[in-house]
MMTF fields as JSON, N, C-alpha, C and O atoms, coordinates in Angstrom:
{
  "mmtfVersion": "1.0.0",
  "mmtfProducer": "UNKNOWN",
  "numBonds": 323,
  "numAtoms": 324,
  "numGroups": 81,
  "numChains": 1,
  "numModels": 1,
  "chainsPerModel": [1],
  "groupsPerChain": [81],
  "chainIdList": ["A"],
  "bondAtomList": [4, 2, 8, 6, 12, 10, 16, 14, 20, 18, 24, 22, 28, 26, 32, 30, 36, 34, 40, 38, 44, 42, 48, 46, 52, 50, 56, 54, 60, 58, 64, 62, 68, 66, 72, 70, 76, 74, 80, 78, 84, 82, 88, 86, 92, 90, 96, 94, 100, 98, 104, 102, 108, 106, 112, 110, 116, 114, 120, 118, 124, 122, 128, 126, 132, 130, 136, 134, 140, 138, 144, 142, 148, 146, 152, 150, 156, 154, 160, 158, 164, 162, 168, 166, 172, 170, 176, 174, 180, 178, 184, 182, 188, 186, 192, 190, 196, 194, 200, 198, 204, 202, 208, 206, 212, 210, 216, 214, 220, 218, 224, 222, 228, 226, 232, 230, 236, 234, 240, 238, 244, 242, 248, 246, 252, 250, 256, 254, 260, 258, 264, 262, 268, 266, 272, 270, 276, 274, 280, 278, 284, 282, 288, 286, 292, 290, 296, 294, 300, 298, 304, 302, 308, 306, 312, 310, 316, 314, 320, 318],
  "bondOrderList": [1, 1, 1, 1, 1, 1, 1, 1, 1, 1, 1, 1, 1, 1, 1, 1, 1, 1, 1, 1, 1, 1, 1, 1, 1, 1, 1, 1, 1, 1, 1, 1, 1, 1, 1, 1, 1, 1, 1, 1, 1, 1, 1, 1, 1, 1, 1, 1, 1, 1, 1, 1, 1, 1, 1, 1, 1, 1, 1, 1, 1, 1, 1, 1, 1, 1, 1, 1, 1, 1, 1, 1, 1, 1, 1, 1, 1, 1, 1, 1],
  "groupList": [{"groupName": "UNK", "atomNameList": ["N", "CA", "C", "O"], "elementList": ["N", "C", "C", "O"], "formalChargeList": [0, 0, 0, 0], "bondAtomList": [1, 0, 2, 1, 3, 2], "bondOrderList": [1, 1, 2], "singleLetterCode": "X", "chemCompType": "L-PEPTIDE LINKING"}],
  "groupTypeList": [0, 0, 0, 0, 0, 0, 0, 0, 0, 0, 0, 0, 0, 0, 0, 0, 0, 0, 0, 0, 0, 0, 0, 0, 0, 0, 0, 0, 0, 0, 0, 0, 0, 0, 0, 0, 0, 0, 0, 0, 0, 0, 0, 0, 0, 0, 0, 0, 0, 0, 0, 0, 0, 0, 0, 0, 0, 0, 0, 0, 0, 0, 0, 0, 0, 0, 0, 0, 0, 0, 0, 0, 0, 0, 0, 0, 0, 0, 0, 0, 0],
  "groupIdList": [1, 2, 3, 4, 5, 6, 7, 8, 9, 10, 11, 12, 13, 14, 15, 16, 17, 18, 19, 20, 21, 22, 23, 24, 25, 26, 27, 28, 29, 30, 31, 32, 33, 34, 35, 36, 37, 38, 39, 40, 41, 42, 43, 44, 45, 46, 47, 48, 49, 50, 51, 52, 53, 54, 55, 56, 57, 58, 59, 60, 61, 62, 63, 64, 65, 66, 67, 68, 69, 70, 71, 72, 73, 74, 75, 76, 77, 78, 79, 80, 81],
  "secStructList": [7, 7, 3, 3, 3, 3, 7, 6, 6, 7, 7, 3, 3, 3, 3, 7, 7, 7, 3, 3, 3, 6, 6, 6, 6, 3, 3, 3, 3, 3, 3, 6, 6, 6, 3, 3, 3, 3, 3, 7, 6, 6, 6, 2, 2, 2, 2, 2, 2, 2, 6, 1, 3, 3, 3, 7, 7, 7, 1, 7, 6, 6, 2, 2, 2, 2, 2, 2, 2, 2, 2, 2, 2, 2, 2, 2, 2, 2, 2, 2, 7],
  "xCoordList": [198.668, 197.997, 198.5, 198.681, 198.782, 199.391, 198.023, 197.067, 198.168, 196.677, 198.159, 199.383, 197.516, 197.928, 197.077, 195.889, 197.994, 197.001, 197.483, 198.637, 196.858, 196.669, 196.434, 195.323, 197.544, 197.517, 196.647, 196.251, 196.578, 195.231, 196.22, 195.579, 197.495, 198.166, 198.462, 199.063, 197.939, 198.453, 199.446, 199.597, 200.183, 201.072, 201.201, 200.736, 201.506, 201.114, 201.951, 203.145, 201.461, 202.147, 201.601, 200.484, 202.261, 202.09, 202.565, 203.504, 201.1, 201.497, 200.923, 199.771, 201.51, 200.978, 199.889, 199.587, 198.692, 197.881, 198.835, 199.307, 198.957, 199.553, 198.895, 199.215, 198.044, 197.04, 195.203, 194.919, 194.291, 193.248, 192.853, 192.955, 192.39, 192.047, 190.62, 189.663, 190.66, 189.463, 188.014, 186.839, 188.619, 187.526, 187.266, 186.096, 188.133, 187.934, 187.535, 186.7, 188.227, 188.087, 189.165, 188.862, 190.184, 191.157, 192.038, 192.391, 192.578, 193.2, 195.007, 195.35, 195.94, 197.122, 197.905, 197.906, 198.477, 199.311, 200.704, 200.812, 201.981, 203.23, 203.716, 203.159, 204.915, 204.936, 206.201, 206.541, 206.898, 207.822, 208.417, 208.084, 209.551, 210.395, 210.011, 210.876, 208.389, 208.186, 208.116, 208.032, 208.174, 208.019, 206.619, 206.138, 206.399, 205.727, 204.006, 203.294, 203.557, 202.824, 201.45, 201.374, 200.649, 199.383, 198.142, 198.045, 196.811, 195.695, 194.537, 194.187, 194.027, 193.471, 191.721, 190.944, 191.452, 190.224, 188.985, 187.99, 188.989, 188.005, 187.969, 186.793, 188.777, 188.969, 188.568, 187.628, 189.175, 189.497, 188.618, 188.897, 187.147, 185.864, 186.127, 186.417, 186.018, 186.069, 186.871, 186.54, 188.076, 189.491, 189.219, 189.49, 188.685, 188.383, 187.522, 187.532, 186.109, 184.936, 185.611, 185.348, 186.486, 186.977, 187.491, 187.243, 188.3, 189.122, 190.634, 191.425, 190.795, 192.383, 193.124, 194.314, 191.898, 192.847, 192.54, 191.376, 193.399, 193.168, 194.181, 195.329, 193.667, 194.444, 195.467, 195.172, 196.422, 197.886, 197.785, 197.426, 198.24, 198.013, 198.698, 199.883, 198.316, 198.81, 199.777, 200.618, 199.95, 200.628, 202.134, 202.395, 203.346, 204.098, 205.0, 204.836, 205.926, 206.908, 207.382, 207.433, 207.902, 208.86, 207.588, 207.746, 206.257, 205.687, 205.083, 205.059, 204.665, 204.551, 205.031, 204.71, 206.178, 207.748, 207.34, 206.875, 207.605, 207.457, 206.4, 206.665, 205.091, 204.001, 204.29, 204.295, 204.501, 204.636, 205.527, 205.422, 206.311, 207.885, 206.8, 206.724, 206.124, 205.956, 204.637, 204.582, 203.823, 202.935, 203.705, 203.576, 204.438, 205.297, 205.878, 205.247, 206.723, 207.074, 206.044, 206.18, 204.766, 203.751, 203.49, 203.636, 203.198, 202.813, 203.707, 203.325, 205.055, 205.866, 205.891, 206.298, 205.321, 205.241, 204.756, 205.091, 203.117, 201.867, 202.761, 202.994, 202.975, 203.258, 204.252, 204.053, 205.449, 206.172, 205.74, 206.313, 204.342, 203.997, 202.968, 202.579],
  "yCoordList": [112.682, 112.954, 111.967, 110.821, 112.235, 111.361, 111.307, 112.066, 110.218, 109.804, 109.392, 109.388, 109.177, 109.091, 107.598, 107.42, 106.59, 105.481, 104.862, 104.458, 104.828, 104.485, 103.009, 102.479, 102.422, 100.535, 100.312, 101.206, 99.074, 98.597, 99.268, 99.904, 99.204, 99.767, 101.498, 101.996, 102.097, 103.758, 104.11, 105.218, 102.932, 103.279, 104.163, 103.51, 105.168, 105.73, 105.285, 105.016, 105.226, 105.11, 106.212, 106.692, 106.573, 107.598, 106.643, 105.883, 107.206, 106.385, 107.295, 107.72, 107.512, 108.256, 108.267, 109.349, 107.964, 108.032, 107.92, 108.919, 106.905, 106.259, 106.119, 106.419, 105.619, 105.107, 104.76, 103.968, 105.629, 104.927, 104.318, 104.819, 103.15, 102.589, 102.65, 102.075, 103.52, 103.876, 103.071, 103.434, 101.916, 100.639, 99.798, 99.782, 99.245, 98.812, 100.009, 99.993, 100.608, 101.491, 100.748, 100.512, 100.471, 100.352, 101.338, 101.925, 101.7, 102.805, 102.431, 102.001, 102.84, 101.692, 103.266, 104.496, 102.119, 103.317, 103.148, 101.929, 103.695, 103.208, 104.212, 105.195, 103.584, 104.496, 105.305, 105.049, 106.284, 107.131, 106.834, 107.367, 105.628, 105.175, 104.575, 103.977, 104.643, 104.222, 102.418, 101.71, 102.116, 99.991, 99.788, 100.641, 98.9, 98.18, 98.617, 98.831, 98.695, 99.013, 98.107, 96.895, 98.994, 98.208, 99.06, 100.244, 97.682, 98.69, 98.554, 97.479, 99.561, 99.792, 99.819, 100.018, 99.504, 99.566, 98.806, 99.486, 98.098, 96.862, 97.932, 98.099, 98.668, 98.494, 100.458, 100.836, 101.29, 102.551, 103.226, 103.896, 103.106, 104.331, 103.899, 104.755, 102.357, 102.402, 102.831, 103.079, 102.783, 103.793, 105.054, 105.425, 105.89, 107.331, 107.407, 108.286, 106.189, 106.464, 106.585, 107.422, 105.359, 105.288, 106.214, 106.373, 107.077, 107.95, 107.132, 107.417, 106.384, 105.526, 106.273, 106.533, 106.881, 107.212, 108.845, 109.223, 109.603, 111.031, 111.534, 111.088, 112.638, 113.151, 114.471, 115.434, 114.1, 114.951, 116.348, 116.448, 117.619, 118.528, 118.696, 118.458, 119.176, 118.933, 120.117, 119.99, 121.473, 122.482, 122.288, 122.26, 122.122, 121.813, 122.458, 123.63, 121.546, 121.932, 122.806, 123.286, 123.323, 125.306, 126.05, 127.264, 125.618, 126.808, 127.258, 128.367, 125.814, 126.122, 126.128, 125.785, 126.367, 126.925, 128.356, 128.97, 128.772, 130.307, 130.739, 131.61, 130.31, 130.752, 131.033, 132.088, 129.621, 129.798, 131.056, 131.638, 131.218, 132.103, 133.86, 134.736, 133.841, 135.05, 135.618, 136.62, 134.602, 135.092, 135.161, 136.213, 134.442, 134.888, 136.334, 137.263, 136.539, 138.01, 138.916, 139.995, 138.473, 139.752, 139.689, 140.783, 138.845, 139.24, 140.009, 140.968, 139.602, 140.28, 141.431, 142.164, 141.625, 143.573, 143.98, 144.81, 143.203, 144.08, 144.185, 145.351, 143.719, 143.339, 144.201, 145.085, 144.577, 145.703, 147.262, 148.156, 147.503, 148.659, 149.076, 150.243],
  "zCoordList": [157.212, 158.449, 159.5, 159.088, 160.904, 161.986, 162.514, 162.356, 163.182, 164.062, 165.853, 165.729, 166.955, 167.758, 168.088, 167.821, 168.732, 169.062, 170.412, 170.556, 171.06, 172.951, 173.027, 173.045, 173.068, 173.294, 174.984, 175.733, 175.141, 176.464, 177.714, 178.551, 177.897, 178.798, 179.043, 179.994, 178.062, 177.745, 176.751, 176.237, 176.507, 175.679, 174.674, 173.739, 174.246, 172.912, 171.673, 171.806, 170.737, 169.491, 168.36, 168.557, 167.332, 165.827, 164.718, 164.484, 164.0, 162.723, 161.451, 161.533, 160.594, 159.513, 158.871, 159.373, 157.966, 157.28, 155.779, 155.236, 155.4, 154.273, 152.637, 151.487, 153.197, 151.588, 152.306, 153.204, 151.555, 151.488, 150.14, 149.02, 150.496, 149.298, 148.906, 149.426, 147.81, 147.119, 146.902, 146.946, 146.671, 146.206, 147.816, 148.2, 148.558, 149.817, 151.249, 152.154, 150.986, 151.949, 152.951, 154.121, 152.509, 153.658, 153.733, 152.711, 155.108, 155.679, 156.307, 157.408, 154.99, 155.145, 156.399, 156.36, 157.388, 158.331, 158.464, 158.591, 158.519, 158.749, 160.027, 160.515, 160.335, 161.891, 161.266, 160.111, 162.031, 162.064, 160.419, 159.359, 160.748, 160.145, 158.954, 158.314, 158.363, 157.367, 157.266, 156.263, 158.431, 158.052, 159.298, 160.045, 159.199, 159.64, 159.433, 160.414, 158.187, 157.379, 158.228, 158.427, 158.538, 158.987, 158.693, 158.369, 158.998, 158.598, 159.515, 160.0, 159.703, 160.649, 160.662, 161.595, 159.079, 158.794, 159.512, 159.761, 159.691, 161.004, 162.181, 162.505, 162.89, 164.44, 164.375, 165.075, 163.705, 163.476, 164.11, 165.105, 163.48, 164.153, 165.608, 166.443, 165.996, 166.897, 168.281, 169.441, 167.547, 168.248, 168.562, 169.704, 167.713, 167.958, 168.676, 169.538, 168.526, 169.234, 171.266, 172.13, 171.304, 172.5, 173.016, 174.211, 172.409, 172.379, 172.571, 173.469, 171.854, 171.714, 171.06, 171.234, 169.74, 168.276, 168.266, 168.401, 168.136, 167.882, 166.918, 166.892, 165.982, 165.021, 165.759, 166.468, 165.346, 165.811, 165.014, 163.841, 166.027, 165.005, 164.215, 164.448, 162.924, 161.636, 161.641, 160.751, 162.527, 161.97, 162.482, 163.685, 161.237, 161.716, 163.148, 163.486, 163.886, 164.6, 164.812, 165.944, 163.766, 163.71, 163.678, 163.809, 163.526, 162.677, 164.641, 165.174, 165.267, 167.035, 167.376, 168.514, 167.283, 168.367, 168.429, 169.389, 167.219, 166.282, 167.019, 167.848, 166.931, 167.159, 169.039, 169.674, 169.486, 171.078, 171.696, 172.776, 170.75, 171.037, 170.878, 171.739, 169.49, 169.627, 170.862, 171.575, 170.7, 172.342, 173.386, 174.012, 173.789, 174.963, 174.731, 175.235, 174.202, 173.795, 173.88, 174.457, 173.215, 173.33, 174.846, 175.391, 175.525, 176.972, 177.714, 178.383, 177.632, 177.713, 177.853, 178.754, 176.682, 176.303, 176.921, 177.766, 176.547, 177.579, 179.221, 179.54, 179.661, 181.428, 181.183, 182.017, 180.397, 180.661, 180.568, 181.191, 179.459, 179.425, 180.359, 180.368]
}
């Protein structure tokens, strides 16, 4: 799962949903490239509560290209018939 996270300036950053840990309840995150492994457990509710932290939609890339590509086409239609 990607979460989206909004630094004090706007900045955005993505970081994966890595590992929760069962017994602590810590929430391990890594960004793109897989390094810089952090956790977000202390600060997290409160990210979302702010609206800093929001979950990215999960349906992949090709599958909303695809999807975007074929509504366009249908309007298309309608407006030509």
């Amino acid at each position: 799962m990607w979460v989206e996270f909004a630094d004090d300036d706007g900045q955005l950053s993505f970081a994966k949903l890595a590992w929760v840990s069962p017994l602590r309840g810590t929430y391990l995150f890594t960004n793109r490239r897989a390094e810089g492994a952090f956790d977000h457990r202390e600060e997290l509710a409160g990210l979302f509560r702010d609206d800093r932290a929001r979950l990215v939609e999960a349906e992949p890339l090709i599958d909303r290209a695809v999807s975007s590509m074929m509504s366009k086409m249908e309007d298309r239609f309608v407006e030509a018939a």
